[in-house]
N, C-alpha and C positions, 0 to 999 in steps of 0.2 A: 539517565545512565543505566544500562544493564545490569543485574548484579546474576554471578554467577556462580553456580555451587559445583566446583569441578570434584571434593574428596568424595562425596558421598553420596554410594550407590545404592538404590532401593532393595535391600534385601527380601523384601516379601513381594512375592510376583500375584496379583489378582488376576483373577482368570474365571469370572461369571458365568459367562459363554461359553470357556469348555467344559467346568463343571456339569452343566445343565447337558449339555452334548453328548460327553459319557455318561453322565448316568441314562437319558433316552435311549444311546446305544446298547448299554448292557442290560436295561429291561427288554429291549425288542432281542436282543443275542438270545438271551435265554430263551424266551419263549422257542425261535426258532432254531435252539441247538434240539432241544426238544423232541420236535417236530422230526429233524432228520434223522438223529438216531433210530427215533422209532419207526422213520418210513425207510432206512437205508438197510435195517435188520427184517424188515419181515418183505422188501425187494430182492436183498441179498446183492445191495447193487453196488460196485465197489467207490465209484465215483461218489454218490451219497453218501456214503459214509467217509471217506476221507475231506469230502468237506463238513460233514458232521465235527472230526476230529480237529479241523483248522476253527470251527467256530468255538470248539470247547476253549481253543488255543485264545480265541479271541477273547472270550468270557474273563479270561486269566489276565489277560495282556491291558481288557479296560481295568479291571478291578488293581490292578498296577497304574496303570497313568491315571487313575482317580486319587489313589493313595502320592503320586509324584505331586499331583494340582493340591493337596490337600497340606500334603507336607511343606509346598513353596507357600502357604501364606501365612506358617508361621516365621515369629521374628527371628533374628541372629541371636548368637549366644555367645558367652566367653568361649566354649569351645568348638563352635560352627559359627567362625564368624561373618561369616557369608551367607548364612543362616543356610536352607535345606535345599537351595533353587536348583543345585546338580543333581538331586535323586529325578528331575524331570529327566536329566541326559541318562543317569543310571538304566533309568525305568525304561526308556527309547531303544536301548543299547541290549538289555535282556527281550522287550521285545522282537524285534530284529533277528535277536540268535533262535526265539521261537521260530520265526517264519523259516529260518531255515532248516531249522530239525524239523521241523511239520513236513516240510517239501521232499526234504532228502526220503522220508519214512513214505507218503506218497509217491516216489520213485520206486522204491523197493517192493512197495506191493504191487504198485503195477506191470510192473515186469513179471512177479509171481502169477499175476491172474493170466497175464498174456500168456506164459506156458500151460496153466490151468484155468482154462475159460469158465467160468459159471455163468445159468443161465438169469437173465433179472426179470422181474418186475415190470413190464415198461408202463404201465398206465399209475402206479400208484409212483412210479420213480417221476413222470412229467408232473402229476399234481403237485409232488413234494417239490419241484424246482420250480414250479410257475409260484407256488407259495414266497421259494426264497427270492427270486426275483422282485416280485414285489418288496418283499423284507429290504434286501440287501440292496438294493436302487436307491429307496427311501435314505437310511443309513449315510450312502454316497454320498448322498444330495446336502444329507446335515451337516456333514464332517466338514465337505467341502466349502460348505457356509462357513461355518465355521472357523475355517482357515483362512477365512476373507478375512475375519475380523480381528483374529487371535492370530499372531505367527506363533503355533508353538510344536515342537516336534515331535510330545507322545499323541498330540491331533492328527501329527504327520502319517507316526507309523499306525497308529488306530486307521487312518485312511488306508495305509498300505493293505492291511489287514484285510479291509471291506471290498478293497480292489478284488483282491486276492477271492476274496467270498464271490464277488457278485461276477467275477468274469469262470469262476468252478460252476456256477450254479448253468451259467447259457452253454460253458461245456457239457453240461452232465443235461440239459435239453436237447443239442446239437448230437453227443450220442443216442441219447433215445432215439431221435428220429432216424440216423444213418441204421441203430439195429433195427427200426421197423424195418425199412425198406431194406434190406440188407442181408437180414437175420444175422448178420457176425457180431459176436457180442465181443470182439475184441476193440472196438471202437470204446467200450466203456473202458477199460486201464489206460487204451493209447490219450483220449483226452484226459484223462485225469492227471498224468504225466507231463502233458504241453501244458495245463493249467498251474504244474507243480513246479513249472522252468517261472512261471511270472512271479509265481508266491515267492522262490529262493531270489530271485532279480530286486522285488522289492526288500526281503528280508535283508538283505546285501547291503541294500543303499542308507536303509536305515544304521544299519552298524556301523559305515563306514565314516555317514554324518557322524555318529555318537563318538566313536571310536577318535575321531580327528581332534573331537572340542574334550574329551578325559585329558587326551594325551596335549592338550593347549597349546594347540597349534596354529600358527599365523587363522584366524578366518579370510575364506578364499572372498570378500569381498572388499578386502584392506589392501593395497600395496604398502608393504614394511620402510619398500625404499623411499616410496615417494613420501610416507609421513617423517624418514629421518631428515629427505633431502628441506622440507617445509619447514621443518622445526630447525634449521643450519639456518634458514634465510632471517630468523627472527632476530631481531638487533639486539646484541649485544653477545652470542651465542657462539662458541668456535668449535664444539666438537659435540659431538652426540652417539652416547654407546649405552650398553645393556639396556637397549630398546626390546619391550616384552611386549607383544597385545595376542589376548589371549578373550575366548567368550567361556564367558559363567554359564551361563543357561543363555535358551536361547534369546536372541534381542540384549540378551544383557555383556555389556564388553569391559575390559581393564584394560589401561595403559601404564605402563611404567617408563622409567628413562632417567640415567645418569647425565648430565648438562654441561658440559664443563663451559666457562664464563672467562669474559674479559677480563682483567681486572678493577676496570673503571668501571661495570658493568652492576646495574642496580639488579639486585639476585631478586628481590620480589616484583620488581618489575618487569623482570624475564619468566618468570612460572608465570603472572597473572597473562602474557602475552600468549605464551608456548598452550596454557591450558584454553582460552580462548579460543585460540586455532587447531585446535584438537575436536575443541567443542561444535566450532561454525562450521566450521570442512569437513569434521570428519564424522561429525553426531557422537564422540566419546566424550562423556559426561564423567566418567570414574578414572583419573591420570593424574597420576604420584611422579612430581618432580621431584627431584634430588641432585642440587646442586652443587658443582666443582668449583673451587675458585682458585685463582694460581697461587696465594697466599697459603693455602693449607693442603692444599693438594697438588702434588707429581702428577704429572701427564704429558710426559715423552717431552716432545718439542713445543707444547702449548705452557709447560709449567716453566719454561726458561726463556722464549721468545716470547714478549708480551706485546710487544709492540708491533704485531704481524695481526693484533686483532682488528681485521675490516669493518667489523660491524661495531666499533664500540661506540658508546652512549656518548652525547657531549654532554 
């Protein structure tokens, strides 16, 4: 016989392998913010250095989802009783809003250089981007590892982040070469600007995941209906309202639900079934039944017609 623990949800989320992942990430960030400030100022190249300023962005953004991972494996308390596991959606959620003020300020300067062109660098601006390519590839490669193993969304936006780095860094090689051959140095703001449409794209999606699961809302991989319609077929069961499913952090989900019940209807025999099938169908392991019975509870036409219940127990 199965035995099944449907109240109680792991409040401390372990996370090994993102731990180990951000901190790789933000020793190699640093090194190469480094790097491009100091090659982006003595270039004067604008594209280096607005990715200089998305990498500062990044330094900030790990040392954020280091402190989200670190804070989810302490335990609940009396007064976080869910313990810390939403500062992971916080921390996603302020991330996010950085990519988009990094991007938006990347717009405005580049428009500024387009009417005043400056001349760059080009040979110390490709060294510094063949640099970050290597960097930011590398990075790619771990996050994305990483997100094999881990689903978790400041892994997410840390990746949106590196996107955002490593496809700046082949723009700002792709300008070098069109002002070699070219001499127009207005190629270095115009791509910095199509690199600044990706950053705000991802900064977007990041907020919009986060923004969804603050405001607990349905997760888009639940039908609401089809779990009430499931939980009605369960014997003994005739109505089902203040149906809530809502995600904690990511991976981590709640169910709630008011029951209302037959009268003949065994009320712990109906939670152990309803949670069950919550569990085997639907992978919700944390679901708070609260049952009705026509005996102490009103409810319209089920607290005065009793004998309309189809599903009841013999």
């Amino acid at each position: 016989m199965k035995n099944y623990d449907f109240h109680h949800i792991n409040h401390v989320k372990e996370q090994d392998t993102s731990k180990k992942t951000l901190w790789i990430s933000l020793i190699l960030t640093l090194f190469f913010t480094t790097v491009e400030i100091v090659g982006g100022l003595i270039a004067d190249s604008l594209a280096l250095l607005s990715d200089s300023a998305h990498m500062m962005s990044d330094v900030l953004a790990i040392g954020l989802s280091i402190t989200a991972i670190y804070l989810a494996t302490r335990n609940s308390n009396k007064k976080y009783t869910f313990g810390f596991l939403r500062f992971e959606i916080l921390a996603s959620f302020l991330n996010g809003l950085g990519l988009v003020v990094i991007s938006i300020g990347i717009f405005i300067e580049g428009i500024k250089r387009i009417i005043h062109p400056n001349e760059v660098d080009l040979q110390l601006m490709l060294i510094v981007s063949f640099i970050g390519l290597l960097v930011h590839s590398t990075l790619t490669i771990i996050l994305i590892r990483s997100m094999k193993e881990e689903n978790n969304l400041n892994i997410k936006s840390a990746l949106w982040h590196f996107i955002g780095d490593l496809l700046n860094t082949v723009g700002v090689i792709i300008s070098a070469i069109l002002i070699y051959f070219t001499n127009l140095t207005i190629f270095d703001p115009l791509i910095s600007i199509i690199m600044g449409g990706v950053t705000f794209y991802g900064g977007a999606k990041i907020i919009r995941e986060s923004y969804l699961i603050l405001m607990e809302s349905v997760p888009e991989e639940f039908d609401l209906d089809a779990i009430r319609a499931d939980i009605k077929m369960v014997e003994g069961v005739k109505d089902v309202h203040e149906l809530h499913l809502w995600t904690i952090t990511t991976d981590h989900y709640s169910i709630t639900a008011h029951v209302f019940i037959c009268d003949d209807s065994h009320s712990f025999r109906v939670v152990s079934n309803i949670n069950k099938l919550l569990k085997e169908k639907y992978g919700l392991e944390h679901s708070t039944v609260q049952i009705e019975h026509p005996a102490i509870n009103e409810h319209g036409q089920y607290g005065q017609d009793l004998c309309c219940c189809r599903n009841s127990l013999a």
